[in-house]
Wavefront OBJ file of the C-alpha trace (Angstrom):
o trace
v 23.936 -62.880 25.258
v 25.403 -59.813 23.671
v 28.288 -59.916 25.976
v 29.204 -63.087 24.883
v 29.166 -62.621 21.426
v 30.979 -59.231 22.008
v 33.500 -61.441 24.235
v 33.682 -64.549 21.623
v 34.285 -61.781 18.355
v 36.820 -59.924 20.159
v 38.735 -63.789 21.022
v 38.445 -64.423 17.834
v 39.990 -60.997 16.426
v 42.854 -61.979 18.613
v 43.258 -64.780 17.402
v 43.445 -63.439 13.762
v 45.920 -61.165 14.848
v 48.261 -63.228 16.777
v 48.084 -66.041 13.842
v 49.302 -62.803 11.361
v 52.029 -61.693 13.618
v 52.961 -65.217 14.410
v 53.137 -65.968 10.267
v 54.900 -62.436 9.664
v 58.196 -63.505 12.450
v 58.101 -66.449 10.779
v 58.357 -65.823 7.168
v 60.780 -63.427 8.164
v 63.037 -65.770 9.757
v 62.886 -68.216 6.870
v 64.249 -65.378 4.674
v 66.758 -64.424 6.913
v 67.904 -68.336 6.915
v 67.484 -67.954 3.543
v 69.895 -64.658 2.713
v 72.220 -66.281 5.437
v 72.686 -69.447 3.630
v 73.225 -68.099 0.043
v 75.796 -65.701 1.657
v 77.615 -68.374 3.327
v 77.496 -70.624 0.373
v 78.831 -67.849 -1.988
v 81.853 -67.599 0.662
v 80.739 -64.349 2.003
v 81.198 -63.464 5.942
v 77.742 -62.513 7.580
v 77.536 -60.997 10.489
v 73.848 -59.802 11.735
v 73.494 -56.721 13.619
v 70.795 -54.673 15.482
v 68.659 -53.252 12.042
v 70.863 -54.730 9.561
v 73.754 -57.188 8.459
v 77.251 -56.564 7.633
v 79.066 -58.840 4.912
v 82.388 -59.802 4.337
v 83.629 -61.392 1.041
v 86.208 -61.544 -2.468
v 85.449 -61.231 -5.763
v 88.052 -61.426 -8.782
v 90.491 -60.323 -6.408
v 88.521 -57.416 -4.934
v 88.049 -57.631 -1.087
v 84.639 -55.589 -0.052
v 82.716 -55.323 2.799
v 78.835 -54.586 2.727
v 76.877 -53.128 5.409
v 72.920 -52.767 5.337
v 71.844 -50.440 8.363
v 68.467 -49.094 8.977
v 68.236 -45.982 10.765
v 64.977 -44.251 12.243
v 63.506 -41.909 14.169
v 60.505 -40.938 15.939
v 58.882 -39.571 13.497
v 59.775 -42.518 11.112
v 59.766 -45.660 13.076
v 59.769 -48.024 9.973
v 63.298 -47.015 9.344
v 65.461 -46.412 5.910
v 67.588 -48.548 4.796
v 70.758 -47.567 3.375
v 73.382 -50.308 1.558
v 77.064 -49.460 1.367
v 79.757 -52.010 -0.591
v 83.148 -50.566 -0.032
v 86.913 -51.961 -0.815
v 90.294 -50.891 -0.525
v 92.014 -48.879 -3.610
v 95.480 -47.207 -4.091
v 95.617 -44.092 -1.895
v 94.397 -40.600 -3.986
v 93.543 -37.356 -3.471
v 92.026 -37.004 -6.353
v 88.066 -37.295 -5.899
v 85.304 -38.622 -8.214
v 81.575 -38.870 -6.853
v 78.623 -39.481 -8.824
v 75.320 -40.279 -7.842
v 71.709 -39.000 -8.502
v 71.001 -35.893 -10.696
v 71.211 -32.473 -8.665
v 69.308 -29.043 -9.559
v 71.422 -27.209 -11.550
v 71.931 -24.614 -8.769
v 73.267 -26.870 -5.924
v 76.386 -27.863 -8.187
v 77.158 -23.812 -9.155
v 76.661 -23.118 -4.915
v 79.901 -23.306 -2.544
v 79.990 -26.956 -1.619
v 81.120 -26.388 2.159
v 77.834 -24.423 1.880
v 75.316 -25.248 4.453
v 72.500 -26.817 1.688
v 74.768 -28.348 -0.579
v 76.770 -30.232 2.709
v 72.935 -31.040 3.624
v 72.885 -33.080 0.624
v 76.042 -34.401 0.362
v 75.691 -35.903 3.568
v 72.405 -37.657 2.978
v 74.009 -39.412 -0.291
v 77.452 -39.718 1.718
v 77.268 -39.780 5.091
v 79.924 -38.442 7.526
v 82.229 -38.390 4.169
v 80.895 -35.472 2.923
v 82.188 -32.375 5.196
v 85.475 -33.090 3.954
v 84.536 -33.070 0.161
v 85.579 -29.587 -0.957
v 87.761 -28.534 -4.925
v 85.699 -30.155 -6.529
v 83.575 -29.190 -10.045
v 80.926 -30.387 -11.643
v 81.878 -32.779 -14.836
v 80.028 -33.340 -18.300
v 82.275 -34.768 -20.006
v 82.169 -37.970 -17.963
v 79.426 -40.594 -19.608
v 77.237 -40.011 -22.641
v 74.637 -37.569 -22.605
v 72.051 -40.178 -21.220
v 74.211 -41.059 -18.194
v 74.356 -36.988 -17.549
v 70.845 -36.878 -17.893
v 70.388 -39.098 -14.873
v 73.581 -38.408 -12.809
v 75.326 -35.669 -11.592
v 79.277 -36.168 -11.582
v 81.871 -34.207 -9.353
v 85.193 -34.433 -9.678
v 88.606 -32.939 -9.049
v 89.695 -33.530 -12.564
v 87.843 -34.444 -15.665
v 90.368 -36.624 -16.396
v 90.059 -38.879 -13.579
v 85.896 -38.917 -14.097
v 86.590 -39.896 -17.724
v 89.289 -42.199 -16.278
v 86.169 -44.413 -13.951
v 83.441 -43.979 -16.047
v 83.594 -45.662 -18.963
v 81.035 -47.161 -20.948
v 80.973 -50.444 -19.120
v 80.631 -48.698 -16.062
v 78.330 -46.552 -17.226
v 76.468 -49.507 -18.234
v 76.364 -51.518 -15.659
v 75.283 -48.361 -13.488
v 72.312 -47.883 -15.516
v 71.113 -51.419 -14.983
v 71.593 -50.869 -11.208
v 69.393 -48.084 -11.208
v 66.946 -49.663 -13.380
v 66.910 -52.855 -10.939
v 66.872 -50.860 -7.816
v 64.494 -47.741 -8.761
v 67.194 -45.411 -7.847
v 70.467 -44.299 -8.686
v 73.729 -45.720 -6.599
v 76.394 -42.978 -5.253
v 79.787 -44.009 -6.345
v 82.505 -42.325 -4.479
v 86.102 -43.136 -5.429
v 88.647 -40.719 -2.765
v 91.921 -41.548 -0.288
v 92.434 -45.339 0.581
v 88.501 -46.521 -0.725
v 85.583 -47.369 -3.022
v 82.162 -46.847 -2.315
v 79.151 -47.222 -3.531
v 75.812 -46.383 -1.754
v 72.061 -47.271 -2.353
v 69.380 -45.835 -0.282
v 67.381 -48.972 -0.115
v 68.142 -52.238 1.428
v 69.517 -55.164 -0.510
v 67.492 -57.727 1.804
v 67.678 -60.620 -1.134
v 70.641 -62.810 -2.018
v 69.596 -61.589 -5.524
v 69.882 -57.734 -4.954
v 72.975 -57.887 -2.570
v 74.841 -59.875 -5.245
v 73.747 -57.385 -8.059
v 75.946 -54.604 -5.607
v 78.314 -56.381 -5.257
v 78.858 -56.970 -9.148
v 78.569 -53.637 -10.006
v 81.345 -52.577 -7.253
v 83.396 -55.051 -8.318
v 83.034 -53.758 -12.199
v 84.032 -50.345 -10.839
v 86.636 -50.943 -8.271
v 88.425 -52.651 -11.270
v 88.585 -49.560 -13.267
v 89.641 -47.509 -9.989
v 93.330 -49.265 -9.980
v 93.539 -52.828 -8.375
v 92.451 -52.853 -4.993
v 94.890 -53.706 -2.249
v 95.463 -57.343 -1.089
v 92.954 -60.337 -1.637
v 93.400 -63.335 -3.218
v 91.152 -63.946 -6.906
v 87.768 -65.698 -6.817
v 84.916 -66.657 -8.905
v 83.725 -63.578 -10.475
v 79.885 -62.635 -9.706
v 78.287 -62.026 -12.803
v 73.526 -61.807 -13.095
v 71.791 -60.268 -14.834
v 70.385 -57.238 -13.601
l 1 2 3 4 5 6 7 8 9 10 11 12 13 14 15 16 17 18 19 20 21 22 23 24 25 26 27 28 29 30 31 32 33 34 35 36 37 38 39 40 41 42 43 44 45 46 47 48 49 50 51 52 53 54 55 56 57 58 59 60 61 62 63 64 65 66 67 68 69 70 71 72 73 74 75 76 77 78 79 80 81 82 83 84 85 86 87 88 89 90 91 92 93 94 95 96 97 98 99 100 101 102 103 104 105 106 107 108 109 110 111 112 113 114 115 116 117 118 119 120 121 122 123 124 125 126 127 128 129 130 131 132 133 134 135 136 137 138 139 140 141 142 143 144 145 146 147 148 149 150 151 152 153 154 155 156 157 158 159 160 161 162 163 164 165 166 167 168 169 170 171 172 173 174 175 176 177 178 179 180 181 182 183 184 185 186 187 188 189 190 191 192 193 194 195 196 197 198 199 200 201 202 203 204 205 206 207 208 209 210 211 212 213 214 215 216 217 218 219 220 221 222 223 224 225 226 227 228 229 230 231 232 233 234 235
């Protein structure tokens, strides 16, 4: 008798389990329909790839690309996301980064340095081993937007050139919205700008997209692309 009761809880723990799984693939596929439809129906490219999604689209004349890729490792077999909205600009040399606040000491250390490049190229990427002459700026921003960022450049000019106060403004409200603070890197032939969380929702990948678009019109015009609706929410 105890067998079978043993036998008929564990059938029914199974069952419990595969009807979770089986709900969890499925509500997961309705809001992958879901994100795939709003993209299409805002006129934006999507292309699904293994752990992600890549996006193609134009806004006010901006052409960007998006890419959501999450990377893991044994030791971390959820994954990280990590969100990057690029477009085309005029060629520079001339760099401007900004992104969350660093210690003090990072920004006063050699940045082809060993721990500052290990930081660098968690907020960049394979970008940063070439970013070298460049200084920290505090004249970029109000004091509030230095309080939260920390802002390299090769010129303070150029950093007071990008960020200006609607810029800074609309930067704030991203990092309000997504509970931590975008990397903005404006260098050679692109834009970028980085989150290290996943814009999964229609909602939050638009809300990127706006505030790249807000930038990337400061940066100079970007090349090509013909002008569309503008993608304005409310953050």
């Amino acid at each position: 008798m105890e067998d079978i009761i043993a036998a008929g809880f564990g059938l029914a723990m199974f069952a419990v389990m595969f009807g979770l799984f089986a709900f969890l693939i499925l509500n997961q596929r309705k809001k992958t329909a879901a994100r795939i439809a709003a993209c299409e129906a805002r006129g934006w490219k999507y292309t699904a790839v293994k752990k992600g999604f890549h996006l193609e689209g134009d806004s006010n004349g901006v052409p960007w690309t998006l890419k959501l890729i999450v990377s893991s490792s044994n030791a971390q077999s959820s994954g990280s996301p990590t969100t990057v909205w690029e477009t085309p600009v005029a060629p520079s040399e001339e760099i401007v980064l900004f992104g969350p606040k660093l210690p003090p000491i990072l920004t006063q250390l050699n940045l082809g340095g060993s721990v500052v490049q290990m930081v660098l190229k968690y907020l960049l990427g394979d970008d940063a081993r070439d970013i070298v002459n460049v200084k920290e700026v505090h004249s970029a921003g109000s004091s509030s937007f230095n309080e939260l960022f920390t802002v390299l450049a090769t010129t303070s000019e150029r950093a007071n050139e990008l960020i200006d106060s609607e810029v800074e403004s609309t930067v704030l409200k991203a990092k309000e919205r997504f509970k931590t603070a975008p990397v903005v890197l404006r260098w050679r032939d692109k834009l970028q700008v980085r989150l290290m969380v996943g814009t999964w929702s229609p909602e939050d990948i638009e809300a990127l997209v706006t505030l790249g678009v807000e930038v990337a019109e400061r940066s100079g015009r970007p090349l090509g692309g013909q002008a569309g609706p503008m993608l304005r929410i409310d953050f």
